[in-house]
NUPA-612183 format. One line per field, with one value per residue (C-alpha): residue number from 1; x, y, z; residue in three letters. Coordinates in steps of 0.2 Angstrom, whole numbers, plus 5000, padded with zeros to 4 digits. Example, Ala and Ser with C-alpha at 12.3 -4.5 7.8 and 13.67 -1.06 7.14 Angstrom:
num: c(1, 2)
X: c(5062, 5068)
Y: c(4978, 4995)
Z: c(5039, 5036)
residu: c(ALA, SER)
//
This chain:
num: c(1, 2, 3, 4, 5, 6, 7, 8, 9, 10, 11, 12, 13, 14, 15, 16, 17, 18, 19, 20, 21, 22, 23, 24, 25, 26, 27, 28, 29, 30, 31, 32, 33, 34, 35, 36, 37, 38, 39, 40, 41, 42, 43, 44, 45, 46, 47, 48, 49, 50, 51, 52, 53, 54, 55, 56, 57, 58, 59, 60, 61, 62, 63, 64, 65, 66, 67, 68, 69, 70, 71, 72, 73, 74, 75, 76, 77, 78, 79, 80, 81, 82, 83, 84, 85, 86, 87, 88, 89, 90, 91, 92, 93, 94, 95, 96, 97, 98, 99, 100, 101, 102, 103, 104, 105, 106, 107, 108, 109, 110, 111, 112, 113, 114, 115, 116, 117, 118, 119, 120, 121, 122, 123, 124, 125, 126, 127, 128, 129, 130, 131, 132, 133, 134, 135, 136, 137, 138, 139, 140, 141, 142, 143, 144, 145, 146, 147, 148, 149, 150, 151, 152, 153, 154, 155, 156, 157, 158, 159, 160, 161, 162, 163, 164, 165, 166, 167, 168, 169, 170, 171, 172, 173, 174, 175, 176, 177, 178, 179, 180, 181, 182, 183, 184, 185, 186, 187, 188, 189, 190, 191, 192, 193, 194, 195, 196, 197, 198, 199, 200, 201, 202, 203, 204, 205, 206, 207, 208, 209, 210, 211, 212, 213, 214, 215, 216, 217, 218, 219, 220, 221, 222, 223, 224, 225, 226, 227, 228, 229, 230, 231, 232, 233, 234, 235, 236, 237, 238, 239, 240, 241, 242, 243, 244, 245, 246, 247, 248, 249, 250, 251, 252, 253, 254, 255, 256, 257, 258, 259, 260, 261, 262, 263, 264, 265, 266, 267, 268, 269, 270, 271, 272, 273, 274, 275, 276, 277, 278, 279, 280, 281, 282, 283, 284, 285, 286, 287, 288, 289, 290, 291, 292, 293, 294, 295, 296, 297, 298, 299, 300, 301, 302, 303, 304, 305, 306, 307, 308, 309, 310, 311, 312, 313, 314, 315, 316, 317, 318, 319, 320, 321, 322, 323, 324, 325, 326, 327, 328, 329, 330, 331, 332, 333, 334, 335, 336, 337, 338, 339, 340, 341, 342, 343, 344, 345, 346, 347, 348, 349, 350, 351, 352, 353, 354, 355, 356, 357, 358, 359, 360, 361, 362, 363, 364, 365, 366, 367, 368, 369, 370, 371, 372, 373, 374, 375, 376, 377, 378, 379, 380, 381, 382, 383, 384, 385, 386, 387, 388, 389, 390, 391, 392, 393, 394, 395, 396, 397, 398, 399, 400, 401, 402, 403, 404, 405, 406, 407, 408, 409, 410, 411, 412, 413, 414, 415, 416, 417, 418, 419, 420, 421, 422, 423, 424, 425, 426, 427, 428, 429, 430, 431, 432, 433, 434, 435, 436, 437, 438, 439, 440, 441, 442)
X: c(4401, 4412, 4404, 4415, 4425, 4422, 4404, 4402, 4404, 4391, 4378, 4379, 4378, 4362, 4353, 4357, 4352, 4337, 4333, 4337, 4325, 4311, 4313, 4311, 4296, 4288, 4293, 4286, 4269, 4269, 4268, 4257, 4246, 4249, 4249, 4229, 4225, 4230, 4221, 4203, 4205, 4210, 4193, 4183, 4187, 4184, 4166, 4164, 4167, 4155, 4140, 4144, 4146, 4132, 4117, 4126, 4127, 4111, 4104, 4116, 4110, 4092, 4094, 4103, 4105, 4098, 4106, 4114, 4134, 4146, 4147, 4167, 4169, 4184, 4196, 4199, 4217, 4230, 4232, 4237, 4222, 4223, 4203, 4195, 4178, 4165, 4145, 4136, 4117, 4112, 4116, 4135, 4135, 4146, 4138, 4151, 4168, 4183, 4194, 4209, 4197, 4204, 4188, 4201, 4201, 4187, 4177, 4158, 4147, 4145, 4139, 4142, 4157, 4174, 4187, 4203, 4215, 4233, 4236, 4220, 4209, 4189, 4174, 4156, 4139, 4123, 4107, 4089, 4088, 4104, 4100, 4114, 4133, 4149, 4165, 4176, 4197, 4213, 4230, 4238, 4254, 4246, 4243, 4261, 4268, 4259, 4262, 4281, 4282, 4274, 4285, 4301, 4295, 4292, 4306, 4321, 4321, 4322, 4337, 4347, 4339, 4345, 4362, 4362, 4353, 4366, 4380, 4372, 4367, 4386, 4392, 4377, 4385, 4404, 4400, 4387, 4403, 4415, 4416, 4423, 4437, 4442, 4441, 4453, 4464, 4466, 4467, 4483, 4492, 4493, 4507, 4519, 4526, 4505, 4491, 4481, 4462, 4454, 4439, 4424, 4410, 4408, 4403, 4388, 4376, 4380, 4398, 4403, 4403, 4415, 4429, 4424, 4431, 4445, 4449, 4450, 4461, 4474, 4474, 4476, 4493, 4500, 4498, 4505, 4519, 4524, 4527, 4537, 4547, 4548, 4552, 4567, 4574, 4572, 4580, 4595, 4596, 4598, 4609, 4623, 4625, 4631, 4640, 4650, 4654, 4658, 4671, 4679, 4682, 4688, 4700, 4706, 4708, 4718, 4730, 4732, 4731, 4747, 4746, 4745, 4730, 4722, 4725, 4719, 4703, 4698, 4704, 4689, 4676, 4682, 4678, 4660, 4656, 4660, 4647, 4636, 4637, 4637, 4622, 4613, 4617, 4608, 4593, 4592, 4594, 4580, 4567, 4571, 4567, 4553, 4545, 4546, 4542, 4556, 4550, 4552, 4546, 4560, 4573, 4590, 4607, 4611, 4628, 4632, 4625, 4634, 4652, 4650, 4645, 4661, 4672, 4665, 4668, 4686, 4693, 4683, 4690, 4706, 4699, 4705, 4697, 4683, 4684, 4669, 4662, 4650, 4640, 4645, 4629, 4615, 4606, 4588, 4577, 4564, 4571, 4572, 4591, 4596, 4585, 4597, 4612, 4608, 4606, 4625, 4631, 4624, 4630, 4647, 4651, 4644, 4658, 4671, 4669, 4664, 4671, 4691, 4700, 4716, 4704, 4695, 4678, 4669, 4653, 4644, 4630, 4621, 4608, 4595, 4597, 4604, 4617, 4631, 4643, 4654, 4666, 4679, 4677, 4670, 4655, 4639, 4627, 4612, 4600, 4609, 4608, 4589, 4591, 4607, 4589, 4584, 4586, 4600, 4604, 4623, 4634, 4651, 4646, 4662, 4665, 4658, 4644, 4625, 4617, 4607, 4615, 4605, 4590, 4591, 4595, 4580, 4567, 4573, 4572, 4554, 4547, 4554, 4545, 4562, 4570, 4586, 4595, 4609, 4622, 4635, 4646, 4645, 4641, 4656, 4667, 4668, 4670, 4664, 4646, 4636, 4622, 4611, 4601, 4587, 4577, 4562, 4568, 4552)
Y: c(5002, 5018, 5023, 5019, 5035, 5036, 5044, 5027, 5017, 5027, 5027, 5011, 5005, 5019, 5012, 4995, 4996, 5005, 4993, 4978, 4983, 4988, 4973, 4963, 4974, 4970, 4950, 4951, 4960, 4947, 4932, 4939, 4941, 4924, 4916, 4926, 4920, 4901, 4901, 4909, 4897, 4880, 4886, 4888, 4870, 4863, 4871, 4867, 4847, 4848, 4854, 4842, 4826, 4830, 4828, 4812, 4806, 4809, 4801, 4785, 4782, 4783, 4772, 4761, 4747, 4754, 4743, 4757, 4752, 4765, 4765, 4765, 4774, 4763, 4769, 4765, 4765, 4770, 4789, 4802, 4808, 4828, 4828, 4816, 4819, 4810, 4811, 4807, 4809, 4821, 4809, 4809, 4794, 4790, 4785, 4787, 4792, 4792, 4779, 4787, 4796, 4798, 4798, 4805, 4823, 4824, 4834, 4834, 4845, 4861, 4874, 4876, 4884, 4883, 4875, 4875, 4861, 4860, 4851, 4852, 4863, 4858, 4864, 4858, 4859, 4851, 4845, 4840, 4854, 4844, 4827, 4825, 4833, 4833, 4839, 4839, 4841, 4848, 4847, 4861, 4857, 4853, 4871, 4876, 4866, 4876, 4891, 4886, 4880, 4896, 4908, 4897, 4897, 4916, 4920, 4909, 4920, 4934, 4929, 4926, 4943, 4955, 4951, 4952, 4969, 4975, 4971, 4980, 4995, 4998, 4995, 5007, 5019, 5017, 5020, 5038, 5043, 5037, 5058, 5062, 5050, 5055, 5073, 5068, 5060, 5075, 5087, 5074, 5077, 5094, 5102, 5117, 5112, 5109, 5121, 5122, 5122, 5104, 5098, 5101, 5098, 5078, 5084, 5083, 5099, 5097, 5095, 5108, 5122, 5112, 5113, 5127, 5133, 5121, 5128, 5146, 5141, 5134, 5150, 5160, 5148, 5149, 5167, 5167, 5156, 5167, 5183, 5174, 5164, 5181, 5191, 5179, 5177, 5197, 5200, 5187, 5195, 5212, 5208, 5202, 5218, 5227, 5213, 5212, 5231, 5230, 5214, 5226, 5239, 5228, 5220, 5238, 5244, 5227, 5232, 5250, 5247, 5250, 5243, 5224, 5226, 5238, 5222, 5209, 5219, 5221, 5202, 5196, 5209, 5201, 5182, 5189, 5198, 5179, 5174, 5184, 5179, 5163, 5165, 5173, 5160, 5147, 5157, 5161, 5141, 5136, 5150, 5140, 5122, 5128, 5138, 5131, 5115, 5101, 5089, 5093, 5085, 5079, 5068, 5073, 5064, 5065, 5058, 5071, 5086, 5078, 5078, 5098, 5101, 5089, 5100, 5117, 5114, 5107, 5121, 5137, 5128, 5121, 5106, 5089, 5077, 5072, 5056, 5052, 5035, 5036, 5023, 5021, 5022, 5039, 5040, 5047, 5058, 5070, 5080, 5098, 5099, 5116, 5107, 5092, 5104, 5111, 5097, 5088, 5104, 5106, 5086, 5089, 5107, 5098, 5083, 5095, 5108, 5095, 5078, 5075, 5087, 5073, 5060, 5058, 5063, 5048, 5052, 5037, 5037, 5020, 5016, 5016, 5036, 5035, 5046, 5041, 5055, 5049, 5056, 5053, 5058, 5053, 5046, 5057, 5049, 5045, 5056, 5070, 5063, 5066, 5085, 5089, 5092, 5105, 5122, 5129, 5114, 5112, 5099, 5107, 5127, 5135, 5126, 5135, 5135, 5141, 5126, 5124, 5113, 5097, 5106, 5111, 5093, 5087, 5099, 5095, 5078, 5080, 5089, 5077, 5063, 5057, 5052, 5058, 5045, 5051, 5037, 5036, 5024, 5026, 5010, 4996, 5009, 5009, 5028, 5043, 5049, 5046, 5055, 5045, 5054, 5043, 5054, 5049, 5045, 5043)
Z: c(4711, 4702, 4685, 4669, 4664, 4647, 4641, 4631, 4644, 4653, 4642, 4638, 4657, 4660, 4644, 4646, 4663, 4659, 4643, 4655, 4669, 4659, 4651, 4666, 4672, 4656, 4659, 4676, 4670, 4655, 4668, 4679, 4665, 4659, 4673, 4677, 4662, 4660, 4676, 4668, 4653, 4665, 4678, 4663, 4657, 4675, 4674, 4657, 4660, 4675, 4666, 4652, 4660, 4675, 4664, 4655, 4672, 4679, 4662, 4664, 4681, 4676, 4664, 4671, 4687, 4700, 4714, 4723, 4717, 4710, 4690, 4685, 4668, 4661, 4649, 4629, 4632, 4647, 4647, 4662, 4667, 4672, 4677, 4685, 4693, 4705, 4704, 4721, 4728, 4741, 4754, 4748, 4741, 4725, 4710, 4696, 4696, 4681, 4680, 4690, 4701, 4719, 4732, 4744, 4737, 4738, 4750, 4753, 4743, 4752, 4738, 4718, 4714, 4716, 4731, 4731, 4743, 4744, 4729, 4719, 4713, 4712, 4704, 4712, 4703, 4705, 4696, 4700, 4714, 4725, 4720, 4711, 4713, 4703, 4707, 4695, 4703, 4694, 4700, 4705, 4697, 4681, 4682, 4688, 4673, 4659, 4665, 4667, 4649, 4643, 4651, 4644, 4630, 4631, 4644, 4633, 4618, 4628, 4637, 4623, 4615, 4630, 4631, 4611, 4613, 4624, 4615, 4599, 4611, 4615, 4595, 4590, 4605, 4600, 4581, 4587, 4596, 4584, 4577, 4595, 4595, 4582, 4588, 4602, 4592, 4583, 4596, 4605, 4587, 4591, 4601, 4601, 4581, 4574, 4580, 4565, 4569, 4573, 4557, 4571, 4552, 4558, 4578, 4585, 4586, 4607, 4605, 4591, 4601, 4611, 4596, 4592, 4607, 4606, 4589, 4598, 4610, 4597, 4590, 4603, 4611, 4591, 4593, 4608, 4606, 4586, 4598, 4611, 4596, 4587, 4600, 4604, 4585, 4584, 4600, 4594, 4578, 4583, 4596, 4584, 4576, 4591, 4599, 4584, 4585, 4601, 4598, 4585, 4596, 4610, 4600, 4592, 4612, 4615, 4601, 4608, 4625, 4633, 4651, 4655, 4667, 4651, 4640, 4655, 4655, 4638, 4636, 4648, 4640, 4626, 4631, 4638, 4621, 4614, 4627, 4622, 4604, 4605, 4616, 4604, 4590, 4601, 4605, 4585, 4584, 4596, 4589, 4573, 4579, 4590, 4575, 4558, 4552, 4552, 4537, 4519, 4507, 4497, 4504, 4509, 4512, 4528, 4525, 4518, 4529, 4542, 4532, 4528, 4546, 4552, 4539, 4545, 4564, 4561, 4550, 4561, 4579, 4571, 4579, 4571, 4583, 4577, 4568, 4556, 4552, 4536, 4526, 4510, 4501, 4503, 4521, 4514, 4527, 4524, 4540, 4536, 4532, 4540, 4558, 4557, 4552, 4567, 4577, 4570, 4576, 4595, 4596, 4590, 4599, 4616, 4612, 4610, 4623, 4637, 4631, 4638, 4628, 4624, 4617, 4600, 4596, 4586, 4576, 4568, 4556, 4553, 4538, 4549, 4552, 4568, 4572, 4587, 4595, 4608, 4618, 4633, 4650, 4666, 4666, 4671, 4683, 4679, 4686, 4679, 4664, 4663, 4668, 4653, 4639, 4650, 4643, 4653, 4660, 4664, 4674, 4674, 4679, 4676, 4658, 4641, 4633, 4638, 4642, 4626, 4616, 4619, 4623, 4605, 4600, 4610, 4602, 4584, 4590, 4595, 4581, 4567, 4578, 4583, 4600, 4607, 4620, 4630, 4638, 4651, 4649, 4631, 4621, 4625, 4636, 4655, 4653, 4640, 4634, 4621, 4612, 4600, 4589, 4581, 4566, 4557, 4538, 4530)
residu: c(UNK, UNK, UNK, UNK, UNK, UNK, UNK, UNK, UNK, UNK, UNK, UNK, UNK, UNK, UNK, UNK, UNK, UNK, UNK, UNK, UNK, UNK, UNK, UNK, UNK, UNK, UNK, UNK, UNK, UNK, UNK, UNK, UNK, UNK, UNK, UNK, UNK, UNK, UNK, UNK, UNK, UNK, UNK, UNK, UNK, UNK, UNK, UNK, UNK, UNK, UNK, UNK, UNK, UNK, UNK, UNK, UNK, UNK, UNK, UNK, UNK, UNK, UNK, UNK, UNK, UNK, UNK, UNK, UNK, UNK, UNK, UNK, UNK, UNK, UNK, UNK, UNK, UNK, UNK, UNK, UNK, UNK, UNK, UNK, UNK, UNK, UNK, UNK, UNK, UNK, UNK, UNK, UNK, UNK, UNK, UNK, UNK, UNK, UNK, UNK, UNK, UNK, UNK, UNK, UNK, UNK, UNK, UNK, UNK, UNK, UNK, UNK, UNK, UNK, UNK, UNK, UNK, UNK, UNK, UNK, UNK, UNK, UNK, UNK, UNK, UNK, UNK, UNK, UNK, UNK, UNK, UNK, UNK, UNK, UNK, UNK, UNK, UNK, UNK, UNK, UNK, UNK, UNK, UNK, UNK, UNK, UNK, UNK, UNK, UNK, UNK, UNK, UNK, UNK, UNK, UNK, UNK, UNK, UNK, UNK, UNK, UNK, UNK, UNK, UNK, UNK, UNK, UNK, UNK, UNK, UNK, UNK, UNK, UNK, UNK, UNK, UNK, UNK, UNK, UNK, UNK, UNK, UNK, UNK, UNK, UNK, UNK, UNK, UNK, UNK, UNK, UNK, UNK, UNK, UNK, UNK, UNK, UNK, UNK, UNK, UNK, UNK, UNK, UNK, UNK, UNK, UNK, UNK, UNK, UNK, UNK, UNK, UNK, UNK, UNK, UNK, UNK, UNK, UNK, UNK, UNK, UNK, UNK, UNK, UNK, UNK, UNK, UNK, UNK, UNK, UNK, UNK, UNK, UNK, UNK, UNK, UNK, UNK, UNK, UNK, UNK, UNK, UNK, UNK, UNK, UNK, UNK, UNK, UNK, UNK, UNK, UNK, UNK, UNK, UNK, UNK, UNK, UNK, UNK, UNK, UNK, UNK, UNK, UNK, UNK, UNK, UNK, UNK, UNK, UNK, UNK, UNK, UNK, UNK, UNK, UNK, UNK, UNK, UNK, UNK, UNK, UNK, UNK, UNK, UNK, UNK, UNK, UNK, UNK, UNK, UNK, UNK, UNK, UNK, UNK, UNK, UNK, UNK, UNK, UNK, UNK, UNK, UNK, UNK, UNK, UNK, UNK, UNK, UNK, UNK, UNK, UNK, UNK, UNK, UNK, UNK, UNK, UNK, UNK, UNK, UNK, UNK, UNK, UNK, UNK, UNK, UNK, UNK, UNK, UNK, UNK, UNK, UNK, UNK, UNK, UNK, UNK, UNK, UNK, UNK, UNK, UNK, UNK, UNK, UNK, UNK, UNK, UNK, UNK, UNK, UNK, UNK, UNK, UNK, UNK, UNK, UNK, UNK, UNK, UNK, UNK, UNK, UNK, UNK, UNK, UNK, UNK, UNK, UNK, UNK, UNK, UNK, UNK, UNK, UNK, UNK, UNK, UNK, UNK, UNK, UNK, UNK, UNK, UNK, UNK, UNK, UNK, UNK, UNK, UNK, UNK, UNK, UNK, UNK, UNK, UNK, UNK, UNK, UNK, UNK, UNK, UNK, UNK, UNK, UNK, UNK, UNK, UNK, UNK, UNK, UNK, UNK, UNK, UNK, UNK, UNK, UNK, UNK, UNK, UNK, UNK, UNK, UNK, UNK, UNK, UNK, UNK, UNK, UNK, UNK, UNK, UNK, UNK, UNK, UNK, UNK, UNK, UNK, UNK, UNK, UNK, UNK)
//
């Protein structure tokens, strides 16, 4: 048989078990002494009888006819008789007997004392030096009875009681370790956005050193992961200084450059300088999903983040595809704005750069939150779908971008306790794909 996994499942099979096997120890010790002792009390009633009713006896037959027939004590009223008895001489000869009193198990006197058959159980005594015996016979079963009526008596109550005390050992076990569920509940919450110390005050002596050390290791991965994400935002930042000088003086050495092949060159230091940049712009995007908190606590419009977004893409690209369909009334979120700013704008910068360039760019957002970009092109299989969220993940290799857009998307997604779905087909076409961004409003 495997053990339960759980320590609470554990405990309560080893005290049960324990609680349950002492207990039948104890029911089988109880018995036993029962059982010893119905026996002392039934033999002292068999010996008690004998040497009550033998001097009666010996006085009735002195007293009485003297013509050698057996004396037949009848009963008041018809009763079942547990223990009947004989009275014979020193020839064996019966002189009185009980009413239900069966001569047949009855052995001959031997000696006083007790004698045990297969179904009865007799006491012998004597009077007048041997001249008069009485044996006085129990059944066995009477004896078997009683001791079964006591132990149900006794053993019923206990039946009922150990499954009862079972069941209260494994509540009394779930509510001693209901402080460490609710430690592992509060150590799942944490993750990459949360890694503030877990409340270890509730914990058990044993088990507080446990998150204590818990708490150390959070601090030491926030730690951790505040370097790598400042290291990246720094290195972003201080990277656009230069690229931007160096995308001046390029552009100045196009302009002056005389040569066509002079021109050609600069022209595709040019286009990796923009690289670069842009590269830099979505490093400096992912350091701010990955490091700052993505719920406020008062509600924005989405609706309307959206529309400035929308506006600012069409007039910096010159791009007029993009076709928006808004509610009419205020889409309320506590999302932090600039994280789902960020998030409209990785969606729509990945319809337009990778979407077919002749067909519309449709961007939806219902009542519910839910926000529907969906371009044309063919569609993407769906095992590559599942690979697009990775960071640097790209399906067309010589096509722009850095292959962080959705990755962005996904983390934003992650930390506002959203869900990002991705679709090919998109929704009613045979072709396109569709990216549906589903935040947490409240």
């Amino acid at each position: 048989m495997r053990l339960p996994r759980s320590l609470q499942g554990r405990l309560a099979l080893a005290i049960g078990s324990s609680v349950a096997l002492v207990w039948l120890i104890t029911a089988f010790l109880t018995a036993e002494t029962i059982r010893h002792e119905i026996n002392e009390v039934f033999d002292s009633a068999l010996e008690e009888t004998a040497q009550r009713i033998l001097p009666l006896a010996v006085q009735e037959l002195f007293e009485g006819a003297a013509d050698g027939t057996a004396l037949l004590i009848t009963t008041l009223r018809e009763h079942e008789e547990f223990l009947t008895y004989v009275v014979r001489d020193r020839s064996g000869r019966i002189l009185l007997r009980s009413h239900d009193a069966d001569v047949e198990i009855f052995p001959p006197f031997q000696e006083a004392g007790f004698f045990q058959t297969d179904r009865h159980i007799i006491y012998y005594d004597t009077a007048l030096g041997g001249d008069f015996t009485i044996a006085v016979a129990e059944p066995l079963e009477h004896r078997n009875e009683a001791a079964r009526e006591t132990l149900m008596a006794l053993g019923l109550p206990l039946f009922f009681l150990l499954p009862l005390t079972l069941v209260g050992i494994w509540l009394l076990l779930r509510l001693m370790l209901g402080p460490l569920r609710g430690f592992r509940d509060e150590v799942a919450l944490r993750d990459g956005h949360d890694l503030t110390p877990v409340d270890t005050s509730c914990l058990p002596a044993e088990i507080k050193p446990i998150g204590e050390a818990v708490n150390a290791l959070l601090e030491r991965l926030q730690r951790t992961l505040e370097a790598e994400r400042s290291f990246a935002t720094n290195a972003a930042h201080e990277l656009r200084t230069p690229v931007a000088g160096a995308l001046a003086q390029i552009q100045r050495l196009q302009a002056e450059a005389g040569e066509d092949a002079t021109r050609e060159r600069a022209r595709d230091i040019e286009a990796s300088l923009k690289r670069l940049n842009r590269l830099s712009e979505k490093l400096m995007q992912m350091a701010r999903a990955e490091g700052a908190s993505l719920r406020v606590d008062s509600p924005y419009d989405l609706a309307q983040i959206l529309r400035m977004v929308a506006d600012d893409i069409a007039h910096a690209d010159l791009d007029s595809r993009l076709e928006l369909d808004l509610p009419d009334r205020p889409v309320m979120s506590h999302i932090d704005p600039d994280a789902f700013a960020i998030a409209v704008r990785n969606l729509l910068e990945n319809a337009l750069r990778h979407g077919d360039a002749g067909a519309p760019v449709r961007v939806s957002l219902q009542e519910d939150g839910a926000l529907h970009v969906i371009n044309g092109g063919p569609v993407v299989p769906a095992q590559e779908l599942q690979s697009l969220t990775r960071r640097f993940a790209r399906r067309d290799r010589s096509a722009e971008g850095s292959g962080l857009g959705l990755a962005i998307v996904q983390v934003i997604a992650d930390g506002t306790g959203g869900r990002l779905e991705l679709r090919s087909p998109a929704t009613g076409r045979a072709d396109g794909f569709e990216a549906v961004l589903h935040p947490t409003r409240f």
